[in-house]
C-alpha positions in Angstrom: 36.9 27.2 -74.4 33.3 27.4 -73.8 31.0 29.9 -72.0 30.3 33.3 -72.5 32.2 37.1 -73.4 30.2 40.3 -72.3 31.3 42.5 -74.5 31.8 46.3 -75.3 30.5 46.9 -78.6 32.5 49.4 -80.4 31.0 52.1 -82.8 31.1 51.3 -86.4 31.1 47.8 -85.7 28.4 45.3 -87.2 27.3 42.7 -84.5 28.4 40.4 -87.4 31.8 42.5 -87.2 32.2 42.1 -83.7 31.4 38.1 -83.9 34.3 37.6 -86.4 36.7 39.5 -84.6 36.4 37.2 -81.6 36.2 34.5 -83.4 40.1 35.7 -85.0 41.2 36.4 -81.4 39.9 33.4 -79.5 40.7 30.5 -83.1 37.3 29.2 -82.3 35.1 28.2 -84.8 31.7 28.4 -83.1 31.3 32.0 -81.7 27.9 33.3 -81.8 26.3 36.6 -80.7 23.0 37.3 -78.7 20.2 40.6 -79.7 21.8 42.6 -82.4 23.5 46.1 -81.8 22.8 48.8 -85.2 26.5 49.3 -85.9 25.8 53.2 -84.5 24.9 51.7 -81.6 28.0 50.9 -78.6 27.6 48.5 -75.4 26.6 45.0 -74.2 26.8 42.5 -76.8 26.5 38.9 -75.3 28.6 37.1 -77.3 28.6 32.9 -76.7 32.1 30.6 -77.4 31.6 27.1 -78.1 28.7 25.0 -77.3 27.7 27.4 -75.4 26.1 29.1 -79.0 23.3 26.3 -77.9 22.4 28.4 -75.3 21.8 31.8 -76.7 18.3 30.9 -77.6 17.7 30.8 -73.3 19.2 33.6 -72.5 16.8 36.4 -70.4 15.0 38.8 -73.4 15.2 42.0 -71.1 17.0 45.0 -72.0 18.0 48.0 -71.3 19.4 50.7 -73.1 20.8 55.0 -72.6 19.6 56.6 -75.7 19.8 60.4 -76.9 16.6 61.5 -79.1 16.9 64.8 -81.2 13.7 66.5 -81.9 12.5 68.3 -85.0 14.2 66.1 -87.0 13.5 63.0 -89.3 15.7 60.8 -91.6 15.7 57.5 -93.6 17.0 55.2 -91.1 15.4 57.0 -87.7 19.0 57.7 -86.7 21.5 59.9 -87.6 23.3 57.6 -90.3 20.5 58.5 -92.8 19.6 61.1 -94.8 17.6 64.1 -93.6 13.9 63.7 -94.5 12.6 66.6 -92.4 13.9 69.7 -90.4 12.2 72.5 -88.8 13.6 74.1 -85.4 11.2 73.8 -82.5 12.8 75.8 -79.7 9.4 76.8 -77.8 9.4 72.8 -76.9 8.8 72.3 -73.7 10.3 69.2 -71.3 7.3 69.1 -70.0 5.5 68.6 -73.3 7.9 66.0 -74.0 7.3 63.6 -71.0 3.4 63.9 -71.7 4.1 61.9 -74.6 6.6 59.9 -73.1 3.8 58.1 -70.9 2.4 56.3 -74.0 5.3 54.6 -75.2 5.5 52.3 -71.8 3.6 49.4 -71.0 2.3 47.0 -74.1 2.4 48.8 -77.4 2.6 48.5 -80.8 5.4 49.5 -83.1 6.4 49.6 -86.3 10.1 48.8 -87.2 12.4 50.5 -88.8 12.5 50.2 -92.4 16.2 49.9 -91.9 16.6 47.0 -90.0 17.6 43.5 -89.9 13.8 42.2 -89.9 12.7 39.3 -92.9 10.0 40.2 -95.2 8.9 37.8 -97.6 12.7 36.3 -97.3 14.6 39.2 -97.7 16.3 41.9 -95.4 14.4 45.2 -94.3 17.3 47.1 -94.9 18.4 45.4 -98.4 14.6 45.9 -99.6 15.3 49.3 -97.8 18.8 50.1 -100.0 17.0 48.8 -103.6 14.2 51.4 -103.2 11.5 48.9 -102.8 8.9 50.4 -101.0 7.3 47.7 -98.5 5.1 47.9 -95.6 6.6 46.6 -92.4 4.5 45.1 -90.3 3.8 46.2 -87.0 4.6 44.2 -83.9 3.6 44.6 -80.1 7.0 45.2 -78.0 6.9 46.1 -74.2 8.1 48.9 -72.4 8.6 48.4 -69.1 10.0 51.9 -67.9 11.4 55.2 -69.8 13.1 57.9 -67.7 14.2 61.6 -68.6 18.0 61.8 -67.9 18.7 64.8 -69.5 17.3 67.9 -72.0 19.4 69.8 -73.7 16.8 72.6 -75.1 17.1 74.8 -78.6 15.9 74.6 -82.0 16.8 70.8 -82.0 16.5 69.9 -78.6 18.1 66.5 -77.3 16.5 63.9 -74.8 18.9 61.5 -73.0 16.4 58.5 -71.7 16.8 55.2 -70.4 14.7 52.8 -71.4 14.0 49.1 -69.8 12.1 47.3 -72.5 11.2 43.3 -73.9 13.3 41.7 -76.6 12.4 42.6 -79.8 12.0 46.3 -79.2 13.3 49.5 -81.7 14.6 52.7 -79.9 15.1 54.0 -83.2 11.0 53.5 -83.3 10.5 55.1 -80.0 12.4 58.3 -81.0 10.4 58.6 -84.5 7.4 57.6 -83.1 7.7 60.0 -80.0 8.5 63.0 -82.7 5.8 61.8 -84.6 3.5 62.6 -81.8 4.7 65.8 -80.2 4.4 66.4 -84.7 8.0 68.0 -85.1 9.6 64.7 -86.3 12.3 62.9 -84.1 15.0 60.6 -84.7 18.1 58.8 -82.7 20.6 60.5 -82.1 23.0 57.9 -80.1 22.3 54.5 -78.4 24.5 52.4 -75.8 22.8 49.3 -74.3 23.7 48.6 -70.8 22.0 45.9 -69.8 21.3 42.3 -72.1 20.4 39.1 -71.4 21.7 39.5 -67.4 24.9 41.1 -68.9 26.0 44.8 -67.5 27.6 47.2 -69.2 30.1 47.8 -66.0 31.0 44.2 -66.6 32.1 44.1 -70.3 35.0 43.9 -71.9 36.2 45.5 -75.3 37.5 43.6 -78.0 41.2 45.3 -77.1 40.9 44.2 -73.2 39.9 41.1 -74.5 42.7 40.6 -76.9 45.3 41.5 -73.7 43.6 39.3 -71.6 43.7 36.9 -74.1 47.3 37.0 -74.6 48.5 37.0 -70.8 46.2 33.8 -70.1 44.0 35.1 -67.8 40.5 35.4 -69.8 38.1 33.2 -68.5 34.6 32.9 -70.5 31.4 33.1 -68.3 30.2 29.9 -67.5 26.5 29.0 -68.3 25.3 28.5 -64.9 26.3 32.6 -64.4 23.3 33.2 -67.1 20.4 31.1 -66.9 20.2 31.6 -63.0 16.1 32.9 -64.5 15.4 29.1 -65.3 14.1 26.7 -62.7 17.3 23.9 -61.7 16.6 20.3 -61.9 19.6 18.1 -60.1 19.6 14.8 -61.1 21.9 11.6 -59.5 25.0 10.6 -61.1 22.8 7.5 -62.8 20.0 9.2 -63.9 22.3 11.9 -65.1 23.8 9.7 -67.4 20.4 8.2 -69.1 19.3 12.2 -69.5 22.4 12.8 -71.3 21.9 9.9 -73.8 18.1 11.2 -74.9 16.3 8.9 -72.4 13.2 10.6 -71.0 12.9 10.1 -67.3 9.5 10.0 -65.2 9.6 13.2 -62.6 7.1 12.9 -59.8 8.9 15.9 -58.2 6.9 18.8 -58.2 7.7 22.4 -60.2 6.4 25.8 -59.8 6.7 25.8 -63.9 4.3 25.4 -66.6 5.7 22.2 -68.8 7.5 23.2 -71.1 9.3 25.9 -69.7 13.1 25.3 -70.1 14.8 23.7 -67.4 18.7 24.0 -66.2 19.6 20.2 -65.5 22.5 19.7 -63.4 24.2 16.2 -61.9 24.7 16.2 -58.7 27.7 17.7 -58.2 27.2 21.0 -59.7 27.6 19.7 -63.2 25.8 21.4 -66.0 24.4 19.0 -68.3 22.1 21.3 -70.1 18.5 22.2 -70.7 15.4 20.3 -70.5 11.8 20.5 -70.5 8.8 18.8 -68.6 5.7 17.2 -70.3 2.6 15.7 -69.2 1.8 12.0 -70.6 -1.3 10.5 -69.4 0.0 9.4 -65.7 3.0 11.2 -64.9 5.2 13.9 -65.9 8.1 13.3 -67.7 11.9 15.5 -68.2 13.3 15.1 -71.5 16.7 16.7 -72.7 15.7 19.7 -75.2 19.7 20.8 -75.4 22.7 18.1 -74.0 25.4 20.2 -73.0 27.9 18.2 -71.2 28.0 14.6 -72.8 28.7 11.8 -70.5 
């Protein structure tokens, strides 16, 4: 069994949790999961089976995510799993007020993580350093935003703001909440998050880990092939001969000409429809040249 599972994270659930659990229900040994869900957090977890682990690492960064911010407060972790830091009722806020501030959380920006998260400083975890009562500063890194809309607002002395936000790998909505309390200055925090959209997977397509299991036992799951998730990457067909030589690490001159940058990961197929894997172009001194970056298929 190779491919891929869209699944439906549960609450509670690590992403670590979720991984093991399919790994139990499908008796594979190489199961791998794809941007990390805070175990608060429910929704699209792109979760790869078999060689197709390899693969993770090309999947499409954008995501997309429902979340619910409460204002007027602020807590350890920027969600509602940690302690309460802050609390002051701000009923005269204003929804208006709210998507002023809003506007300068999309485009390029620059954020600070979490200091509960799964982040590495100096070889340890944000939130172990975090747990120990090490005080540490995190550094801050430039995300994008590509869009934020006002769903809902639920207004009183701790008013709520469902959003959904379309944003670049790497990106904190626990951040975005604290950040976007920090600069109305009545504190803010998450309240809940559900990701609906990773990597090209949809949260109307997933599958929980009990639809799984039943699908599993009547015989009728059938992993997402590869092909169904890279379609973002430039194809590259090769003959049935050449195929073969790619597959066994030769590099092969390409005179044939991409709208790519070398180096840009390439799907390479045999002609056929085969999947053999990914490649990349580079420039030698006369010609370009496709090498294999990630065998797939063997042949």
């Amino acid at each position: 069994m190779q491919g891929f599972l869209n699944l439906n994270k549960p609450v509670g659930f690590t992403s670590h949790d979720c991984v093991a659990r399919v790994r139990r229900l499908t008796q594979l040994k190489r199961v791998g999961h794809g941007g990390t869900l805070d175990p608060a957090a429910t929704g699209v977890l792109p979760i790869a089976l078999g060689k197709a682990t390899r693969l993770l690492q090309f999947l499409q960064p954008d995501k997309a995510y429902k979340a619910t911010i409460q204002l007027g407060i602020t807590t350890t972790t920027d969600d509602l799993e940690g302690e309460i830091i802050t609390s002051q009722p701000v009923s005269e806020l204003s929804l208006e007020a709210v998507k002023a501030a809003l506007k300068s959380f999309e485009g390029t920006i620059e954020q600070i993580p979490p200091s509960y998260s799964a982040i590495q400083v100096q070889g340890k975890r944000l939130y172990d350093l975090a747990r120990s009562g090490k005080k540490i500063e995190v550094p801050a890194r430039i995300v994008e935003v590509f869009k934020i809309e006002v769903l809902d607002w639920q207004p009183g002395d701790f008013p709520k703001l469902d959003v959904a936000i379309a944003c670049g790998a790497g990106t904190y909505i626990r951040a975005i909440a604290r950040d976007l309390g920090a600069a109305l200055k009545i504190g803010g925090t998450l309240a809940a998050l559900t990701r609906t959209t990773s990597s090209g997977f949809q949260l109307a397509d997933s599958l929980t880990l009990e639809q799984l299991e039943a699908d599993l036992q009547q015989g009728i799951f059938n992993p997402i092939p590869p092909a169904a998730t890279l379609e973002h990457l430039p194809i590259v067909t090769l003959s049935a001969t050449i195929a073969q030589r790619w597959c066994q690490g030769q590099r092969i001159p390409w005179n044939d000409t991409l709208d790519n940058s070398p180096n840009t990961p390439l799907q390479i197929y045999q002609e056929g429809g085969i999947f053999l894997g990914i490649g990349h172009l580079v420039n030698s001194d006369t010609e370009q040249i496709l090498i294999p970056q990630m065998v797939f298929e063997p042949m």
